[in-house]
N, C-alpha and C positions, 0 to 999 in steps of 0.2 A: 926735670923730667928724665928717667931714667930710659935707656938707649930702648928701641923695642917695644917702650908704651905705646899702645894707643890713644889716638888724642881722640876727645870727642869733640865733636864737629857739628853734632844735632843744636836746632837753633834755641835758645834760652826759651823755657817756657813763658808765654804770651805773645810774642814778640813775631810777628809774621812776619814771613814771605812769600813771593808768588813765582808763580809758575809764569812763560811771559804769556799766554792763551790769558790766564787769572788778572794781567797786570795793565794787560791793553783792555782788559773790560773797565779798569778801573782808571785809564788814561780818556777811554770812551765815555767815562761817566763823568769825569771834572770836566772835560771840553763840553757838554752838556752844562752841567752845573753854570762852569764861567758862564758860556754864553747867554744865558738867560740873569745873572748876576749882573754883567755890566751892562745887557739890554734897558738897566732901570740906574745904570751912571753909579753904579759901585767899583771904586777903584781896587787896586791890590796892592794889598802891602804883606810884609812878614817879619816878625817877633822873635827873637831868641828861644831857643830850646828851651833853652837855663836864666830862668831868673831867681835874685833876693826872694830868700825865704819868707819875708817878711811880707812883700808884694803878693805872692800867691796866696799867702794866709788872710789877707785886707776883706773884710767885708762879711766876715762869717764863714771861711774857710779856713778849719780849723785845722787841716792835714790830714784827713782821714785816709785821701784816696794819692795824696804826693808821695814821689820818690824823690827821696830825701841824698845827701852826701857828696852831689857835686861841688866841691870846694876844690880852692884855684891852688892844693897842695904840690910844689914840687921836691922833684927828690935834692936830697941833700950839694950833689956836687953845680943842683942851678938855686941855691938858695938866693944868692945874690941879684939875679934877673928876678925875684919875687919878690923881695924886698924893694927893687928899684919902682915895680911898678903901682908900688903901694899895694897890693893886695896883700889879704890876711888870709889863713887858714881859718881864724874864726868866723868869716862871713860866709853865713849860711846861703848855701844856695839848692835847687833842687829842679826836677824838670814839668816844665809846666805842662799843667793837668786839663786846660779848656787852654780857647781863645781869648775868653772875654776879660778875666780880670789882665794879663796881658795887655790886651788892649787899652784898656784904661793907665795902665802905666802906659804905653806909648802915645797918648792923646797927653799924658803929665808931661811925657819928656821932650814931645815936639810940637807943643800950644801951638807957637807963634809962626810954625810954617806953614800950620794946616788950615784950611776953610771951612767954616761949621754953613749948616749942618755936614759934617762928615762920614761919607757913606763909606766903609771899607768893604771887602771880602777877603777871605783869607783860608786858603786850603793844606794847611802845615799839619804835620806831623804832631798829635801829644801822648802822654805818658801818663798812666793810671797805675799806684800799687796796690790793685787790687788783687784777689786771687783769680788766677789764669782758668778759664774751663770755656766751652763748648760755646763761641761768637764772643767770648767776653777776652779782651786784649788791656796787656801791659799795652804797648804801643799800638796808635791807629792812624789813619788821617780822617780830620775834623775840615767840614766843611763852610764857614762863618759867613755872615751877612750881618751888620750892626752899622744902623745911622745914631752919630752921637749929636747934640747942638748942646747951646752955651745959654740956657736959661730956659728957652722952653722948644718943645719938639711937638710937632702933630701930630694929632691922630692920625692922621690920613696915610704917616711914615708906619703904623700899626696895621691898618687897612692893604699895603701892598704889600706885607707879609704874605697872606694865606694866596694871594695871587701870584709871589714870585714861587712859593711853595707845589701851586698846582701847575704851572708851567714845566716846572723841571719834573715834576713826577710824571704827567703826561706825555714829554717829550721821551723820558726812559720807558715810558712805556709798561707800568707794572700791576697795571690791572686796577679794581677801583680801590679807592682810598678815602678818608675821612680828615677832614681837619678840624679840632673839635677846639670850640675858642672859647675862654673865659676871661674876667677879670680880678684878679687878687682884692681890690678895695670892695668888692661883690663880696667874695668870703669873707675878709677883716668885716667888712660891716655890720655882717649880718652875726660872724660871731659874738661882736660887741651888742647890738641890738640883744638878742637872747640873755643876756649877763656874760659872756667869756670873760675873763676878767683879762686886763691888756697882758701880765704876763703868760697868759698859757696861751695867747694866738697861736704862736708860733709855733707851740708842741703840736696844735691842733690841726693847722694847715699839712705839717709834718706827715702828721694819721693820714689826713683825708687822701694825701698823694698818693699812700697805698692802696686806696681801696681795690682797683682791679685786682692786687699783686695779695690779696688778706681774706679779702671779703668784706660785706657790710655788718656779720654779725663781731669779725673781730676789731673794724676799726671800730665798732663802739663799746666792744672793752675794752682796747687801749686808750677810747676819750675817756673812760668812766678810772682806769687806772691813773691817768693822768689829773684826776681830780673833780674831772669834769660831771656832773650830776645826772642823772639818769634820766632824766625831760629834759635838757642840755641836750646830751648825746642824741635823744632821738631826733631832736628839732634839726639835728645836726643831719643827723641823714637824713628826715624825709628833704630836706632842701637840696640836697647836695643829688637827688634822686629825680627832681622837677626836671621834667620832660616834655618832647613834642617840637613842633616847627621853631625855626627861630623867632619868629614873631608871636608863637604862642610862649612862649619860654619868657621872652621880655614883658611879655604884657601879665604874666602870672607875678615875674621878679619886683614890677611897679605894683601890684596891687598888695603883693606882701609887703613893699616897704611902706603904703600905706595905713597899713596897720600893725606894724610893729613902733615902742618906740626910738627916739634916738637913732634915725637911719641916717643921718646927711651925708658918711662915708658911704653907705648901700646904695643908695640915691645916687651920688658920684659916680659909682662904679657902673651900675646901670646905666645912665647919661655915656659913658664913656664908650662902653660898650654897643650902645647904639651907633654912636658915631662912628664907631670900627668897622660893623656890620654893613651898616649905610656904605660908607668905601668901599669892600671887600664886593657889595654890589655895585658900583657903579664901574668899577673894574672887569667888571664879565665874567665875576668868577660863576659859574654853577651853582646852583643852587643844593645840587646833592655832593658839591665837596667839603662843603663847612655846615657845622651844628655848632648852637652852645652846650657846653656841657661843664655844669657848677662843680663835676669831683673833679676837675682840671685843677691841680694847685700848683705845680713845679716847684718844689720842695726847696729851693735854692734861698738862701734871705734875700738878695738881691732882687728879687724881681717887687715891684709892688702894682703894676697896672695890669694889662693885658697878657695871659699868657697863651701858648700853642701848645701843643698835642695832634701827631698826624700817625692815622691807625690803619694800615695796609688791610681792607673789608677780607673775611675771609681767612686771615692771617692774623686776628689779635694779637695771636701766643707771639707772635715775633716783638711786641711791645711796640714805644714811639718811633717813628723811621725818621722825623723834623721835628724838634721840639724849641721852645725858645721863649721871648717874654721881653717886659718893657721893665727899665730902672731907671731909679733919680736919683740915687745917691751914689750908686760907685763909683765912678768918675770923681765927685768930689771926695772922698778918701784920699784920693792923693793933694789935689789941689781946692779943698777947701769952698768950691762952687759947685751950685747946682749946675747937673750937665745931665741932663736927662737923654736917654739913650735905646732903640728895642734893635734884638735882631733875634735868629734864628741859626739854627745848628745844626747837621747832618753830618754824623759820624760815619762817614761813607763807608770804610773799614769792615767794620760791625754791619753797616746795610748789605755789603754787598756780601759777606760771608752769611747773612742768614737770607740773603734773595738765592743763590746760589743752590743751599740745601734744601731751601722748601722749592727747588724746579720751576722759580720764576723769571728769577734771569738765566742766560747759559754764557759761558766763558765765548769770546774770541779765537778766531783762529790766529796759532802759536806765531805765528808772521804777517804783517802787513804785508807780502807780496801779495798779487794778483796775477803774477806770470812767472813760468818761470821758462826761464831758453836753455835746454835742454844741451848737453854737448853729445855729438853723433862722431864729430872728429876732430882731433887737436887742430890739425892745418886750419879748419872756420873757425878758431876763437876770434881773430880778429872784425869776422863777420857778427859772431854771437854779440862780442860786444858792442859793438855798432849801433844793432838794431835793440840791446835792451839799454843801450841811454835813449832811442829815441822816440822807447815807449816811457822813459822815466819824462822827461822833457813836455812828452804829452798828458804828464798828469797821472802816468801807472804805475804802481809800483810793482819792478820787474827785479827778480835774480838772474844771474848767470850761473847757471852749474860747470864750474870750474871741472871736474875730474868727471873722469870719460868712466862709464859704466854700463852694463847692459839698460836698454831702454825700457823695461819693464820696470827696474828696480828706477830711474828715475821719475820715473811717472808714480810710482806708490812714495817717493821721497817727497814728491810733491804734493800727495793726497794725504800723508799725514801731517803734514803744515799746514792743510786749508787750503792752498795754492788750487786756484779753480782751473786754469787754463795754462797748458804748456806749449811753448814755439819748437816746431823740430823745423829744424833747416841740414839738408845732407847736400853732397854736392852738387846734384842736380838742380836743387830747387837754388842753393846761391849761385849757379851760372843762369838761372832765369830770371832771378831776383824774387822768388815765391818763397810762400813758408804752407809746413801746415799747424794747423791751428785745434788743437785738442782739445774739446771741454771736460776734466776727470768727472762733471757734474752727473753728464747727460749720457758720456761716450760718441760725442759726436766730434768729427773730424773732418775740418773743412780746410781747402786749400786757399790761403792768400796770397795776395799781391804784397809786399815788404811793404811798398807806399802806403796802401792801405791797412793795416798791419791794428796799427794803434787803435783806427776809428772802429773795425771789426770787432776789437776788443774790448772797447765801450759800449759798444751796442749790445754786446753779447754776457757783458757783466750784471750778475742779479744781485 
């Protein structure tokens, strides 16, 4: 770089950062999140950035959306340290794009310490090369929850999905919301029922995920391009269109599988879906949080039983804010046994930059403080800091303003922080042992006793 360049410094497109006001909203939303996560005995664990290309590709990910080139190359004068530790520059590696297939490699690589069923959570960092634009991120943080077990798993682990879902939406407080619940063996069945023939499921399921994002007249010219027959595609959508309560919705899905034929997968899926339902009530979920809703496919191969969909009311256009689903086969991809598995996914990231813009959530103020002890004169620093450890001690979080400034200007230092309440103490009030006590909220100003100092400040915190 020649002497005199400017360097650029602007952050890689996609790839966020926050402001700390931006950062403690989203420290306020995992401590949220955790807590209702392990309320239900889901541990934490975390997964490498960087795994085998090979691993993130397993199961029908075919690299559309991976960044690719992290390989363990070094430079020439440490060949030998690369050599020694066995690594090749031909072993692809790249950064992982979900939780989930991760996960399944760390259930391969640590069977025999872990206890099934095994509940994890996992709030790490992933990586999309998709293209960068307006909520959509190369990097995010993803929010996980997946119970895996070793042959067979409950429904019921299905059933306290839409209830860990509505806890934390409720708790963040974002206005009403929808969790719209299907099952994949519900679509496979009903495909095959009609004629689909077993290779185009998957194109078909594909279609159906878009319909919000296409419409209904083009998902069924992309069924009818895709092969699929024009009384095909309709049967396709009026079904995918079957609406109403959820127990009208079930009792419609039973009476079509009765006369269609060949349903025993539709049938299944139905049966399955009851059983979910049943749960998801007897957990207290609301009854206006969850619907079924048949265009639910979650386009992923991986999933094959129940899947999620959660639609912020009001806010469509911002898309899924939870989405998730159940599997039986990816787990064994690595280890050759069924491990059936569901959890669910919140790309916090991506949530909270479009809660943000559509004026639902608002940022933090830029500090945790709640006080700040103002300096009036150098000779009380000793005093100053005294009394803001022993509002720390008390559970408040207090600054000291180190350098001495007109008192106007530290009281507006403190109002653009957020800082609600400021301590002036001058010499008078430390030979009385009094403070006064400033609210930037209200403009009121009251005189305390020191002792009392802390409890004043709790009472008087909104």
């Amino acid at each position: 770089m020649a002497k005199g360049d400017k360097i650029n410094f602007s952050t890689p497109s996609g790839f966020p950062e926050f402001l700390p006001s931006e950062k403690r909203l989203e420290l306020h939303l995992l401590d949220i999140i955790r807590r209702v996560f392990e309320s239900y005995g889901f541990t934490p664990i975390e997964t490498p950035a960087v795994e085998r290309l090979e691993v993130l590709q397993a199961k029908g990910n075919q690299g559309d959306n991976i960044i690719y080139g992290i390989d363990p190359i070094l430079p020439p004068n440490r060949q030998a340290e690369r050599d020694k530790s066995g690594e090749t520059g031909s072993e692809s590696r790249a950064l992982k794009f979900d939780q989930t297939v991760p996960l399944a490699a760390y259930i391969a690589r640590h069977l025999n310490e872990l206890t099934f069923p095994f509940a994890r959570y996992q709030t790490d960092i992933v990586f999309r090369g998709e293209r960068a634009k307006d909520g959509r991120f190369r990097q995010f943080r993803q929010c996980d929850i997946d119970v895996v077990a070793r042959r067979e798993l409950s429904l019921l682990y299905d059933a306290q999905m839409p209830a860990i879902i509505t806890e934390i939406f409720e708790a963040i407080n974002i206005g009403d919301f929808l969790i719209r619940i299907n099952n994949r063996k519900v679509l496979t069945g009903f495909f095959k029922s009609v004629g689909i023939a077993e290779n185009q499921i998957k194109s078909c399921i594909g279609i159906v995920d878009t319909l919000e994002k296409i419409g209904e007249s083009k998902v069924k010219h992309d069924l009818e391009k895709e092969g699929i027959l024009e009384e095909q595609a309709q049967k396709i959508i009026e079904f995918i269109k079957i609406n109403g309560s959820v127990d009208e919705v079930l009792d419609k899905l039973k009476h079509l599988a009765q006369n269609l034929p060949g349903t025993e997968q539709l049938s299944l899926g139905i049966t399955e879906l009851e059983t979910v339902i049943a749960g998801v009530r007897n957990l207290g979920v609301a009854e206006n949080r969850f619907c079924i809703d048949l265009s639910i496919a979650r386009g992923l191969d991986y999933y094959t039983g129940t899947v999620y969909e959660t639609t912020l009311l009001g806010h469509e256009a911002l898309g899924s804010i939870c989405s998730g689903g159940r599997y039986e086969e990816l787990v064994g991809v690595f280890l050759g046994e069924k491990m059936p598995g569901v959890g669910i996914s919140i790309g916090l990231t991506r949530l909270i930059s479009r809660l943000l813009k559509a004026g639902i959530l608002n940022t933090l103020a830029a500090t945790p403080a709640q006080v700040m002890v103002v300096n009036m004169q150098e000779d009380l620093m000793p005093t100053y800091l005294k009394v803001s450890q022993s509002l720390r001690q008390a559970g408040i979080n207090a600054i000291t303003n180190f350098e001495k400034r007109p008192l106007g200007k530290q009281f507006q230092l403190a109002d653009k922080q957020g800082i609600q309440f400021c301590v002036i103490i001058g010499s008078e009030e430390a030979a009385a042992q009094k403070s006064s006590l400033k609210d930037l909220k209200t403009g009121e100003q009251v005189e305390v006793l020191l002792e009392n100092l802390a409890e004043e400040v709790k009472k008087r915190l909104t």
